[in-house]
C-alpha positions in Angstrom: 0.0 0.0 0.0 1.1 3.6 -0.6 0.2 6.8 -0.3 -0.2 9.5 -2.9 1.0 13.5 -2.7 -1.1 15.5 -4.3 -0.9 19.2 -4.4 -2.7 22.3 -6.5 -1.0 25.5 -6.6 -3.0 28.5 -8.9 -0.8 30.2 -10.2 -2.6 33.1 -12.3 -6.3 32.6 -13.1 -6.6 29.7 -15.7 -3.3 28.1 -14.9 -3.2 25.6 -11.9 0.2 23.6 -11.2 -0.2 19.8 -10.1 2.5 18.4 -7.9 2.7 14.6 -6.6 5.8 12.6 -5.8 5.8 10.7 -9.3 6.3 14.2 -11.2 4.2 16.9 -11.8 1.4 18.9 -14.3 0.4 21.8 -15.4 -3.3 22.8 -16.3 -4.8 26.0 -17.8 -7.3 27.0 -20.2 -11.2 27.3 -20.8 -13.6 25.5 -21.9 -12.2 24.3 -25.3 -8.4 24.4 -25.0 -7.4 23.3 -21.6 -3.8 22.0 -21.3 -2.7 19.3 -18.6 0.9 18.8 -18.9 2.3 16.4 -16.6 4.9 13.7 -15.8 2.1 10.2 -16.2 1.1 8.4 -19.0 -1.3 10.3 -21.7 -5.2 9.1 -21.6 -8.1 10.0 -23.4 -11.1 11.1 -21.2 -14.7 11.3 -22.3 -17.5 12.4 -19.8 -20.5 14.5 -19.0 -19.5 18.0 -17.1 -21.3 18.0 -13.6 -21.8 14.0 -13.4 -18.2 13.1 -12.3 -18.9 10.0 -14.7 -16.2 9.7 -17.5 -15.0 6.6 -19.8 -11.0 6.6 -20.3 -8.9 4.5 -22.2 -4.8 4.6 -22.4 -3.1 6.0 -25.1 0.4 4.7 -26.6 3.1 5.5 -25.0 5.3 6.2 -28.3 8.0 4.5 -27.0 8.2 5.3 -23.2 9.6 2.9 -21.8 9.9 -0.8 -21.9 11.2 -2.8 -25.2 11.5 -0.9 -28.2 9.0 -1.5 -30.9 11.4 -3.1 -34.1 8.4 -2.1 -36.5 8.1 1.6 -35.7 9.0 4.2 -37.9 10.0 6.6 -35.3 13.4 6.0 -33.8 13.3 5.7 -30.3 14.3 9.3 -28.4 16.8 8.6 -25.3 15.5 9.0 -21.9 15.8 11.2 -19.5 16.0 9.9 -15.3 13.1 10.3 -13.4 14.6 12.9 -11.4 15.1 15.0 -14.1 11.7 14.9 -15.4 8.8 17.2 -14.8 9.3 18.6 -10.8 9.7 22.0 -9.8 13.0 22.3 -10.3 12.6 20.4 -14.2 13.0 23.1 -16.0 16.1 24.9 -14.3 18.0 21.1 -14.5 17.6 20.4 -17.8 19.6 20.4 -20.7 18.7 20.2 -24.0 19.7 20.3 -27.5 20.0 23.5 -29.8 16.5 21.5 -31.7 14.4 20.9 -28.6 15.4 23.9 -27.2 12.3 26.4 -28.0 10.0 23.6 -26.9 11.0 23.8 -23.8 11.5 26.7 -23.2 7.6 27.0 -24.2 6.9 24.6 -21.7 9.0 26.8 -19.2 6.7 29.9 -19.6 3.3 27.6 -20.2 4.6 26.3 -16.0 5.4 30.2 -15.3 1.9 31.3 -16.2 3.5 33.7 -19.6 1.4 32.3 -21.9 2.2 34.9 -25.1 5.9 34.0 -24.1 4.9 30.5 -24.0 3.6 30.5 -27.8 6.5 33.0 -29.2 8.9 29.9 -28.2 6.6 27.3 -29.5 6.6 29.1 -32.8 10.1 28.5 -33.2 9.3 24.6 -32.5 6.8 24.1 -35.1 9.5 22.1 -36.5 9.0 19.3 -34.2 5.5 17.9 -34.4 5.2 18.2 -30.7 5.9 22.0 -31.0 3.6 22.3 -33.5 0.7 20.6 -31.2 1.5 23.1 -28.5 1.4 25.9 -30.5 -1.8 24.9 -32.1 -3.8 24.4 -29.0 -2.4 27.7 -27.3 -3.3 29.4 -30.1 -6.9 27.7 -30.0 -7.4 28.8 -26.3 -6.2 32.7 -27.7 -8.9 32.7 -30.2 -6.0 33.0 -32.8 -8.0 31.0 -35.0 -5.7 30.8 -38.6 -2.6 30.4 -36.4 -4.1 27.6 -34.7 -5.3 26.1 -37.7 -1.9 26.5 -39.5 -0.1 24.9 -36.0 -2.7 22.0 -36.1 -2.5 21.2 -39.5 1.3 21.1 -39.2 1.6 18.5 -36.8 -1.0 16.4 -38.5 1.2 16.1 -41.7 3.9 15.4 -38.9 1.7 12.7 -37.1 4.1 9.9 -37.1 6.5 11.8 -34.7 3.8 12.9 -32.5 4.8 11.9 -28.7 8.1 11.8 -29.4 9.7 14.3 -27.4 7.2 14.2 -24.4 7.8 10.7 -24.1 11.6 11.6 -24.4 11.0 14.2 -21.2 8.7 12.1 -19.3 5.8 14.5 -20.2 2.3 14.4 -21.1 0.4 16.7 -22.8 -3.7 16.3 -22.9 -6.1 18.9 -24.2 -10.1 19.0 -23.5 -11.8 19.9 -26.1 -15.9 20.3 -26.0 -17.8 17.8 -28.9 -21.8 19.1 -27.7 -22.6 21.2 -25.1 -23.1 18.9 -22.5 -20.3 16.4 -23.8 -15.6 17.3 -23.5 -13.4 15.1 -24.9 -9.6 15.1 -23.6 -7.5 14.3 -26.5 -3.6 13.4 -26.5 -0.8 14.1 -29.2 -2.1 11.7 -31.5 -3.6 11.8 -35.1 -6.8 11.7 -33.3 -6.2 14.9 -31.3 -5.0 16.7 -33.7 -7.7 16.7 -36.3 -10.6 17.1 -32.9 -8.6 20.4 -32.5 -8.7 21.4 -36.0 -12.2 20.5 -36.0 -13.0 22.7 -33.7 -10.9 25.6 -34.9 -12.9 25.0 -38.1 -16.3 25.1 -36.7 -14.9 28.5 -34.8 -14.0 30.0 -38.1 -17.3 28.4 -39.4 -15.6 26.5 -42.2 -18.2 23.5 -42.2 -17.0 21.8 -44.8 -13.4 21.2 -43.8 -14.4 20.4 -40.4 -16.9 17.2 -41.5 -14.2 16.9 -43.5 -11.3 16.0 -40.8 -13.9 14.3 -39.0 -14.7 12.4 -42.2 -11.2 10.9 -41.6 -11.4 10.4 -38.0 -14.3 7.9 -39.0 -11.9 6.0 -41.9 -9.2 5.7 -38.9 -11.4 5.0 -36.2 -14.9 3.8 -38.0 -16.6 3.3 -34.3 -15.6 6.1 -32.3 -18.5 7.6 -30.9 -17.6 10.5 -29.9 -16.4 11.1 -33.6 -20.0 10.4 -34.8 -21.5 12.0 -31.8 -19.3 15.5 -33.0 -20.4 14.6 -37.0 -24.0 14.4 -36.3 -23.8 18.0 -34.1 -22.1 19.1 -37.0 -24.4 18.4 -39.6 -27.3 19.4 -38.1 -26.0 22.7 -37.5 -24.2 23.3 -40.5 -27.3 22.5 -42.7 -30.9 22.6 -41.1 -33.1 21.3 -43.3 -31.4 18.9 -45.3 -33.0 15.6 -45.7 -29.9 14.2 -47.0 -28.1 15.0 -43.4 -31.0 13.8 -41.4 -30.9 10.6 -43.2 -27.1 10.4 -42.3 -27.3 11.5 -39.1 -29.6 8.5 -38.6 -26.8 6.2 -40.1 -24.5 7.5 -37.9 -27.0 6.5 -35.0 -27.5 3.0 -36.3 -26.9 0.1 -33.4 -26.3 2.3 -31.4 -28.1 1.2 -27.6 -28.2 3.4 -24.4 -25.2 2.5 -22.7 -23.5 5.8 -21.8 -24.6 9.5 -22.1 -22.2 9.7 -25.1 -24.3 7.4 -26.4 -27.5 9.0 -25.1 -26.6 12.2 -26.6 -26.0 10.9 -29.7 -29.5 9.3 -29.8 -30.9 12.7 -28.9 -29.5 13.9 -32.8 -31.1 10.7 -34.0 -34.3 11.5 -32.8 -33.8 15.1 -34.5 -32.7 13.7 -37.5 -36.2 11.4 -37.8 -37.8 14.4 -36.6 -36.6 16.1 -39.8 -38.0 13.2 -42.2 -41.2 13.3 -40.5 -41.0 10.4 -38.8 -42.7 11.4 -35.9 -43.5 7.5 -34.2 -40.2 6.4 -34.4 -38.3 10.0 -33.4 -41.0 9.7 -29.9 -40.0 6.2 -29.3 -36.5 6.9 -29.8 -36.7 9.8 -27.2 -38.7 8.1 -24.7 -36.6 4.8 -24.5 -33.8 7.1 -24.2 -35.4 8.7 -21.2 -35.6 5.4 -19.3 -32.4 5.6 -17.9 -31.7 9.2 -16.2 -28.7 7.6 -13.8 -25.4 9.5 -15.1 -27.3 11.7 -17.6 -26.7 15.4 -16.8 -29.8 17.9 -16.0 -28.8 19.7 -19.8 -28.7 16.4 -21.6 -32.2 14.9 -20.1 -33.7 18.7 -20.8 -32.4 18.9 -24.2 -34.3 15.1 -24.6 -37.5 15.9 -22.9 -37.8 19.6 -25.2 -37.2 17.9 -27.9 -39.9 14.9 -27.0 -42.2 17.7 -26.5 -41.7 19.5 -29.9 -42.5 15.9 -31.5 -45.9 15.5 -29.6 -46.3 19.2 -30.3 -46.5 18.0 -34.4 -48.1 15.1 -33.5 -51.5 17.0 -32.8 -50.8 16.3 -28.7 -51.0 19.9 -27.7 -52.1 19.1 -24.4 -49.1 16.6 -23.6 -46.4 19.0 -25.1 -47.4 22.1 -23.3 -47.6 20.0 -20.0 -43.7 19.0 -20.1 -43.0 22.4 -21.5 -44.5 23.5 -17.8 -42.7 20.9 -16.8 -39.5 21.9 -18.0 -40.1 25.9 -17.6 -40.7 25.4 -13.4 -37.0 23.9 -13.0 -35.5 26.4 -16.3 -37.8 29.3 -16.7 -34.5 30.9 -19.0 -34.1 27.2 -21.3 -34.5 27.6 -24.8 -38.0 29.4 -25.8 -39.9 28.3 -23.2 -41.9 31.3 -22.3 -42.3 32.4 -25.9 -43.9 29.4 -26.1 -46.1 29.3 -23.0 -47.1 33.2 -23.4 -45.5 34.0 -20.0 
């Protein structure tokens, strides 16, 4: 048995330094580009905000430790001791070469709190394809939108090498990035990560197209990540109301898909839209009352979001009576959600 220590420190508003005996982190950032940079493995996180209920699953190392992997095309970086690796005193030990050194010196400032410092430095490691990473997601959380794109799309042509020199300083590097409102994602230096960010610079800059198109490719690499088809069908909707084509799509996107999780609960919600928008009004009711079954887990935005939407379908249906009761319902616990007192004439 042993025993963890575990410290937070806030260093300016939006920046929070981790320490614990096996290394340490560094966190900062809104929703939509938050950092954590730390000394443990790299994970992705997906989970509901307010529910405390996430699903994680590890991430390749990228040569950390262990054997080295004979069929990878990246040559292994050396190591650096654990006592040299991300502590307080990690960035005032280390030596690096003239290549690496802008990185770290960008991860230096990022620890400081300097984050324009921070991204000046990383501009000059956009060479490296973890540079490039950093730069795009601290440009991301700036609102420098082109910079960030340019960053982004940089290390995705550079994917290979992704990892490489945080795996080298014993570093991690995770981003959360929101896919719905009621649904983050935290991405690592991956493929995968990458194109989420440049997804959602794109939807920032409201470039549609190339957006569904990097998720698009997320799909090919990863044909049954949901959160990539949860993001997609959000997408879609948004980009192009009314289109039967999307609808039909979107409901594609939904197919098989059970109410497991509330990633997968919010994803049904779009389906139920999407059948909505064909007229389908039976099966879009069924699909949102099946759905409302199972509450446990499901945050108070994501059941709302459900139940308005159930009521819009009775509301069609000719059930005035039932629709107006749950949008009473609904307007007693959130007199402020969506139009409900437009729609109740109070």
């Amino acid at each position: 048995m042993s025993f963890r220590f575990w410290r937070r420190i806030k260093i300016v508003p939006g920046v929070t330094l981790n320490l614990s005996k096996s290394g340490g982190s560094i966190s900062f950032g809104p929703r939509g580009a938050k950092f954590t940079v730390g000394s443990r493995g790299k994970r992705a996180t997906v989970g509901i905000p307010g529910t405390g209920l996430f699903y994680t699953t590890t991430l390749p190392s990228g040569g950390s430790g262990g054997r080295r992997n004979t069929s990878s095309t990246v040559p292994a970086a050396p190591s650096v001791r654990p006592e040299y690796r991300l502590t307080l005193g990690f960035f005032k030990r280390l030596i690096t070469p003239d290549d690496e050194e802008s990185l770290v010196d960008g991860c230096r400032e990022l620890v400081l709190g300097n984050e324009e410092k921070a991204l000046e430095h990383l501009k000059e490691a956009i060479h490296l394809a973890d540079g490039a990473y950093l730069a795009g997601f601290l440009a991301l959380k700036k609102e420098r939108l082109q910079e960030a794109a340019d960053y982004l799309a940089t290390a995705a042509e550079k994917h290979s090498r992704l990892g490489r020199y945080f795996s080298k300083y014993g570093i991690s590097a995770t981003m959360s990035l929101p896919i719905t409102d009621e649904v983050a994602a935290h991405v690592g230096p991956d493929l995968r990560g990458v194109l989420l960010g440049l997804v959602e610079v794109y939807q920032r800059q409201e470039h549609w197209q190339d957006a569904i198109s990097c998720l698009e490719r997320l799909r090919r690499l990863e044909s049954d990540d949901v959160v990539v088809k949860l993001s997609l069908a959000e997408l879609l909707l948004d980009s192009r109301p009314g289109d039967k084509g999307v609808f039909r799509k979107v409901v594609r996107l939904a197919e098989g898909i059970e109410n497991e999780t509330p990633i997968y609960a919010a994803l049904l919600l779009y389906k139920a839209r999407a059948l909505h928008g064909l007229g389908l009004l039976d099966a879009a009711r069924d699909v949102l009352t099946q759905t409302l079954r199972r509450k446990k887990g499901r945050s108070e935005d994501l059941l709302r979001a459900l139940r308005y939407e159930r009521a819009l379908v009775y509301e069609e249906m000719g059930q005035r009576k039932r629709a107006r009761k749950e949008f009473e319902k609904l307007y007693a616990e959130a007199p402020d959600y969506e139009d409900l007192a437009q729609r109740l004439g109070v």
